[in-house]
KENU-330925 format. One record per residue (C-alpha): residue number from 1; x, y, z; residue in three letters. Coordinates in pm, 1 decimal. Each point is the difference from the previous one (the first is absolute). Layout:
<firos>
+-----+----------+----------+----------+------+
! seq !        u !        v !        w ! type !
+-----+----------+----------+----------+------+
! NUM !        X !        Y !        Z !  ALA !
...
+-----+----------+----------+----------+------+
</firos>
This chain:
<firos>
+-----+----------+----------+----------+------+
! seq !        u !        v !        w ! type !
+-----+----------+----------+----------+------+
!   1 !      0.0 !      0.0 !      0.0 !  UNK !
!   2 !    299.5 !    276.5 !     59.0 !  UNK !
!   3 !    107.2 !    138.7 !   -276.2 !  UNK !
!   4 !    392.1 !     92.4 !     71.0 !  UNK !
!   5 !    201.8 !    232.0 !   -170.0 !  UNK !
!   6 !   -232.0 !    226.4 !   -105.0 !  UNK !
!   7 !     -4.3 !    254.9 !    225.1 !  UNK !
!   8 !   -375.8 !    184.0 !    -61.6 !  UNK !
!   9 !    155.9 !    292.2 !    216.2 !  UNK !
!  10 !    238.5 !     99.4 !   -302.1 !  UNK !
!  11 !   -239.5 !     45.1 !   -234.8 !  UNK !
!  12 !    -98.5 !    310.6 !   -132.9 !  UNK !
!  13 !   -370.9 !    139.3 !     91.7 !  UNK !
!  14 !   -157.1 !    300.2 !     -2.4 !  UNK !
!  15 !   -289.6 !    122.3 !    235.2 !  UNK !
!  16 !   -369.6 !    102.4 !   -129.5 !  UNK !
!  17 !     65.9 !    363.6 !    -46.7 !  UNK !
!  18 !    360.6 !    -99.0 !   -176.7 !  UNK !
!  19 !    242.3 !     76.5 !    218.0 !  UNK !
!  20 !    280.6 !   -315.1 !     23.5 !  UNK !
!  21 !    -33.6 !   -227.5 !    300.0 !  UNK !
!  22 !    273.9 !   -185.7 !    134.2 !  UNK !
!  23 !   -140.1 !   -296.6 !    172.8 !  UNK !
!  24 !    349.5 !    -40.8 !    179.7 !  UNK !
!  25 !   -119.8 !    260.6 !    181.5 !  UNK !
!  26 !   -223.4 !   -214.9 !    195.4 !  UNK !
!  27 !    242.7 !   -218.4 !    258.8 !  UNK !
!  28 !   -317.7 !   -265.1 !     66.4 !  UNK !
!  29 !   -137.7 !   -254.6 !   -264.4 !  UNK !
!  30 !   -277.1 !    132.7 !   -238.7 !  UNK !
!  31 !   -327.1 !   -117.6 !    -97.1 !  UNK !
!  32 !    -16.0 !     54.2 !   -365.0 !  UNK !
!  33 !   -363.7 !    -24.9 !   -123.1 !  UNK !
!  34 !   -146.3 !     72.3 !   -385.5 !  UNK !
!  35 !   -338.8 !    216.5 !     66.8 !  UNK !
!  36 !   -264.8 !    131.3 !   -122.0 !  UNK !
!  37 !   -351.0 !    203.1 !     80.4 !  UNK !
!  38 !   -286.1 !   -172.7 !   -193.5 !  UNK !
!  39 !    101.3 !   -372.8 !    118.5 !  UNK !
!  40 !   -207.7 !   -203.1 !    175.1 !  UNK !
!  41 !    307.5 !    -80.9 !    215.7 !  UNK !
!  42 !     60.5 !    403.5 !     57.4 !  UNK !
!  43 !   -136.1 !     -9.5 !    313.7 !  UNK !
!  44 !    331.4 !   -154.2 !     71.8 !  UNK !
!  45 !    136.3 !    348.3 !     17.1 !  UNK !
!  46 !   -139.5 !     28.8 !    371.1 !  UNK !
!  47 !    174.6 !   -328.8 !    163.9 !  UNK !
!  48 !    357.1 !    100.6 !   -210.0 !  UNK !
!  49 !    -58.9 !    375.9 !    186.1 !  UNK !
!  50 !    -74.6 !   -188.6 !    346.7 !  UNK !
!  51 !    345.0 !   -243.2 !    -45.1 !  UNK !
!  52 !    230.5 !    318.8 !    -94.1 !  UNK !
!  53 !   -172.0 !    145.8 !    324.0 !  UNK !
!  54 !     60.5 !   -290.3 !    194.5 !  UNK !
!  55 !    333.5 !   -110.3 !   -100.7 !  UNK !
!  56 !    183.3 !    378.9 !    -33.2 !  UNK !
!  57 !    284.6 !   -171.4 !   -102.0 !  UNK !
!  58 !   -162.8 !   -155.4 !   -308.6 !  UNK !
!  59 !    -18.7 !    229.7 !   -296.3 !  UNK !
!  60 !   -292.1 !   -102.8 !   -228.6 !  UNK !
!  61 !     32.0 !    123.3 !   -334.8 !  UNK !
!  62 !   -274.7 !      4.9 !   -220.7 !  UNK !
!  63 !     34.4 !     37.9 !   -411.4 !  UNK !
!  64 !   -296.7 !     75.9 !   -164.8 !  UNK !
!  65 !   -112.2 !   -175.0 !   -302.2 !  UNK !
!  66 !   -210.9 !     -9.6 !   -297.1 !  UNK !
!  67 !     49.9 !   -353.1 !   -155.6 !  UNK !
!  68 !   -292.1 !   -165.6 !    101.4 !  UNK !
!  69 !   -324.9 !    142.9 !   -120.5 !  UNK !
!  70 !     80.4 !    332.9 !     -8.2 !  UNK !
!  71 !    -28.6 !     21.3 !    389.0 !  UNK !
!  72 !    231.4 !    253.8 !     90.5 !  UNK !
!  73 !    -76.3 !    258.1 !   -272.5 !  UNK !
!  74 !     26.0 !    273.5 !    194.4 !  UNK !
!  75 !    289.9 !    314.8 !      3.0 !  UNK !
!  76 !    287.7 !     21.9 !    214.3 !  UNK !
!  77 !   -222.0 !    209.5 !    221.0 !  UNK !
!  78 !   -327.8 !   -170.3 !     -9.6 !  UNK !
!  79 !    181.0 !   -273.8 !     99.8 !  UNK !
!  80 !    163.6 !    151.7 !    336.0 !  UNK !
!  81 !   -268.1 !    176.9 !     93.2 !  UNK !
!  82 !   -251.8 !   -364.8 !    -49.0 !  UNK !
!  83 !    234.2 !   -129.3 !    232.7 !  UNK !
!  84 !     26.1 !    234.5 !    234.9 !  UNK !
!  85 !   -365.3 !    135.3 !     39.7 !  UNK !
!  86 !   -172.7 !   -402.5 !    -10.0 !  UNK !
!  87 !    290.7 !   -146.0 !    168.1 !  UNK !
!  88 !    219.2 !    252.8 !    177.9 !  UNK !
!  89 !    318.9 !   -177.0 !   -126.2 !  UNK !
!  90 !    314.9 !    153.2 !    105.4 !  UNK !
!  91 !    253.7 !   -276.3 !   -154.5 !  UNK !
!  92 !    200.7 !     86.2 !   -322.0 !  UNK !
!  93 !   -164.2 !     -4.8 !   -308.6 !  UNK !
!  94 !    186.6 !    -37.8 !   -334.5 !  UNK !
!  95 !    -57.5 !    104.5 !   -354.6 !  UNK !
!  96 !   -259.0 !   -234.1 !   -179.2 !  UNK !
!  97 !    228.1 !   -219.9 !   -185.3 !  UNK !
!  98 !    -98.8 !   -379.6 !   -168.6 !  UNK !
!  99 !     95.6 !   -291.5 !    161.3 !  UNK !
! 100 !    -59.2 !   -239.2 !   -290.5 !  UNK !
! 101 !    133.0 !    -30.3 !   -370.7 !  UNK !
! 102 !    242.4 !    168.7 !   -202.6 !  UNK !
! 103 !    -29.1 !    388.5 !    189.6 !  UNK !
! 104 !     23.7 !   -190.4 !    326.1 !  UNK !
! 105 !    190.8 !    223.3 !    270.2 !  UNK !
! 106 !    327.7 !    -57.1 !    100.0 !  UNK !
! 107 !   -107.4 !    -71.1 !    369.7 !  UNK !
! 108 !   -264.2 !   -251.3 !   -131.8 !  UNK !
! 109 !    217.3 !   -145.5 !   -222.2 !  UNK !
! 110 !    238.0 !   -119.2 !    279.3 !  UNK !
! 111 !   -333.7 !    -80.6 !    238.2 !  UNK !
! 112 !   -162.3 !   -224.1 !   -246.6 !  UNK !
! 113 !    322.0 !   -238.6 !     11.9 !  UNK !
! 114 !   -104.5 !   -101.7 !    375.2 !  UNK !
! 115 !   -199.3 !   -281.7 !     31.6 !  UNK !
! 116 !   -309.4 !    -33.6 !    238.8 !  UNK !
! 117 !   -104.8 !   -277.3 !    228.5 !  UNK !
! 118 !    -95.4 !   -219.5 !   -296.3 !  UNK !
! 119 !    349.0 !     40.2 !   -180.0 !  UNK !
! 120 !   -124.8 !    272.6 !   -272.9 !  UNK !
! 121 !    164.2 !    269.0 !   -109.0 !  UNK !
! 122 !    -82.6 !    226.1 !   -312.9 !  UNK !
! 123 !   -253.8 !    249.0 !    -70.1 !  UNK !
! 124 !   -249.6 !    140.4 !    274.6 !  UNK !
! 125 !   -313.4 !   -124.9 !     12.9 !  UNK !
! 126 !   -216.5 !    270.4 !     58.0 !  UNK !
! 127 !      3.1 !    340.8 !    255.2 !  UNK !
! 128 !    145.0 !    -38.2 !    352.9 !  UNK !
! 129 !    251.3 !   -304.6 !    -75.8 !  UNK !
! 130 !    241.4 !     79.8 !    340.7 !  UNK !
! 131 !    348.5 !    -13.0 !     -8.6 !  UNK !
! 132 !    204.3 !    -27.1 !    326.5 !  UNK !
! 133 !    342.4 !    185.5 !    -44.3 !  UNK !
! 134 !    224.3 !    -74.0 !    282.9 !  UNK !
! 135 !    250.5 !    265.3 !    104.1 !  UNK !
! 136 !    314.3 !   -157.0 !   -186.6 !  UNK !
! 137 !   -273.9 !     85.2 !   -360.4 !  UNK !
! 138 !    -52.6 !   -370.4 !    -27.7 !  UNK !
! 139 !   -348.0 !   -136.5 !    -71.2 !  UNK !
! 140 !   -100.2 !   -213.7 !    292.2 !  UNK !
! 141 !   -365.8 !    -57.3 !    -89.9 !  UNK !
! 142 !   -255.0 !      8.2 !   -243.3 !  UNK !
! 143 !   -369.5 !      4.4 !     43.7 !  UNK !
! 144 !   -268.1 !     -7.4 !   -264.4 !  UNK !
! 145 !   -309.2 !    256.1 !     -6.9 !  UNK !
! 146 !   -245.1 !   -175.1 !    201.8 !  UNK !
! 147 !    250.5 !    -28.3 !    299.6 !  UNK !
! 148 !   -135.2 !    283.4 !    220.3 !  UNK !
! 149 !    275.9 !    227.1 !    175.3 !  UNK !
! 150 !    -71.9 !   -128.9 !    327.8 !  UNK !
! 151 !     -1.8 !   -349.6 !    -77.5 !  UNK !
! 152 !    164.9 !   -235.1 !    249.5 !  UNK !
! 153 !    290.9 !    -85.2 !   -298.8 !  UNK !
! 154 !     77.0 !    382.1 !    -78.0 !  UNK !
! 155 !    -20.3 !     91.4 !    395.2 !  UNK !
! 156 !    250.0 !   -327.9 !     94.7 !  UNK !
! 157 !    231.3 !    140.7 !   -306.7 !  UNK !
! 158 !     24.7 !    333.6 !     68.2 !  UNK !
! 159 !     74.5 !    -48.4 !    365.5 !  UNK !
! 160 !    266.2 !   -220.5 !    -80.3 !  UNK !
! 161 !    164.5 !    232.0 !   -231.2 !  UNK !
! 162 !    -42.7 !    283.7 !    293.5 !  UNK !
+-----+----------+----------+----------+------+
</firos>
């Protein structure tokens, strides 16, 4: 499941508004997550804000996308502002980049090499696939859409990269 030698915290990334990010920056592992605000899975957005206030040394990143279904059409600032009025998110978010096929982001392109519980690596799935970034940049875990934030998997993983 780790993915070594690809340190995730080297990679180039720039926030919403387009200012670079250096996720160095951020000494404790990361929760990388794909997101978007017309998914059935968006209400996601609220458990992802309650981990980064939980666990202050977890940075959750999120990285807005519009690959599937056109569900995260909006503008860099429709975009903030969705998350922060419906879900008062405070963590990082990124520019709205793909995650799949030939335009696929540098940070995703390194991700996607990780394999989940099952084995599989490659393309994401669908919104909210969860990366966890340990503080080294190696991948440590991968978990699919449907696996809530606060699942009892993402919870055990995170605390054991704290």
């Amino acid at each position: 499941m780790t993915a070594k030698s690809l340190d995730i915290k080297a990679i180039s990334v720039e926030s919403l508004n387009g200012s670079p990010i250096n996720l160095a920056d951020f000494p404790g592992p990361l929760l990388v997550v794909n997101v978007a605000s017309k998914c059935g899975l968006t209400p996601q957005y609220a458990k992802l804000e309650q981990l980064a206030q939980d666990y202050p040394t977890l940075t959750v990143v999120g990285v807005p996308c519009n690959q599937f279904m056109g569900q995260e059409p909006g503008s860099p600032e429709e975009i903030a502002t969705f998350c922060s009025v419906t879900y008062g998110v405070t963590f990082p978010l990124l520019e709205k980049v793909d995650v799949n096929g030939a335009g696929r982001s540098p940070l995703y392109a390194a991700l996607t090499q990780a394999s989940d519980t099952d084995g599989e690596a490659g393309d994401i799935q669908w919104n909210f696939e969860k990366f966890l970034v340990g503080r080294d940049g190696d991948v440590l875990a991968r978990f699919r859409p449907r696996t809530e934030p606060d699942a009892p998997e993402v919870i055990a993983a995170i605390e054991a990269a704290l």
